[in-house]
C-alpha positions in Angstrom: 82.6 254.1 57.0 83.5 254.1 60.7 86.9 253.4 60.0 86.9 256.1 57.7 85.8 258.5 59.7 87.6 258.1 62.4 90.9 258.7 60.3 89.6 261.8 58.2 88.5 263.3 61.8 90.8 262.0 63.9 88.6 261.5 66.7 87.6 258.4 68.9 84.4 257.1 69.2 82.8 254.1 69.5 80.8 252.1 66.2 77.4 252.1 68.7 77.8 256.0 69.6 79.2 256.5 65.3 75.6 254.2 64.4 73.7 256.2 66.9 74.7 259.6 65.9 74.6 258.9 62.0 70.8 257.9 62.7 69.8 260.6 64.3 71.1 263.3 61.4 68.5 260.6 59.4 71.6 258.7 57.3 71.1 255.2 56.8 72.8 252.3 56.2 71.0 250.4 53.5 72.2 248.1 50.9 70.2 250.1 47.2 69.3 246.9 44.6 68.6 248.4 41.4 66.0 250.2 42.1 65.5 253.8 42.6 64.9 256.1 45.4 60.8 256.8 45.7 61.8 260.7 44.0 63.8 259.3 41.9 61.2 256.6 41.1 58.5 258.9 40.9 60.1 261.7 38.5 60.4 258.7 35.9 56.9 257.7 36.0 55.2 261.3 36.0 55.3 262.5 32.5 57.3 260.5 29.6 57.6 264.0 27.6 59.2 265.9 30.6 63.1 264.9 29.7 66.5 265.7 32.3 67.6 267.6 30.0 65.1 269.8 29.5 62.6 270.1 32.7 59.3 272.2 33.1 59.9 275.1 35.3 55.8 275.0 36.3 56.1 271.1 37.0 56.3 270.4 40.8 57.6 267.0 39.9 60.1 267.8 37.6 61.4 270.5 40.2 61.7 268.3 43.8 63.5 265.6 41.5 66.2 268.7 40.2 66.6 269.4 44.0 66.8 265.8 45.4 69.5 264.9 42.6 72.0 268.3 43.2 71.6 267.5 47.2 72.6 264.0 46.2 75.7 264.9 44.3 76.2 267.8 47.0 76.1 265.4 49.5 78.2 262.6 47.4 80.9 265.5 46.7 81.1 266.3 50.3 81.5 262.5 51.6 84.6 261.9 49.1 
C-alpha cells in the first residue's frame, strides 16, 4: 500500500512516517479471517426477521449497519 501510494501521489515519504500517519487517521493494517467486523457481526445476530433487503427504519441496529456498509463501499470506491 506504500508503494502504491507513493506512485498515485507522487510524493516521498518514508514507510515509518506512511505507518505513522495512516494510524493516526485510525486505518489499520490487519489481516480479516472470515469473520466479520463487530457491526457487521452484530447486525446478523440482532433480529433473524430483519432482512438486507428490506431493513426497519425504527431499528437502530438495522440503521448503524446500513451506514457502516455504504462508508465501507465509500471508502473501498475511493481507495481503487
Amino acid at each position: 500500500m506504500h508503494a502504491d501510494f507513493i506512485s498515485k501521489h507522487n510524493v516521498t515519504c518514508s514507510y515509518k512516517i506512511y505507518r505513522e500517519i495512516v494510524h493516526d487517521m485510525k486505518i489499520y493494517f490487519v489481516k480479516l479471517g472470515n469473520k466479520e467486523c463487530d457491526k457487521c457481526e452484530k447486525y446478523n445476530l440482532h433480529d433473524p426477521n430483519h432482512q438486507k433487503n428490506s431493513l426497519l427504519e425504527s431499528c437502530n441496529i438495522c440503521q448503524n449497519w446500513t451506514a457502516h456498509t455504504r462508508r465501507a463501499r465509500e471508502a473501498r470506491k475511493q481507495y481503487r
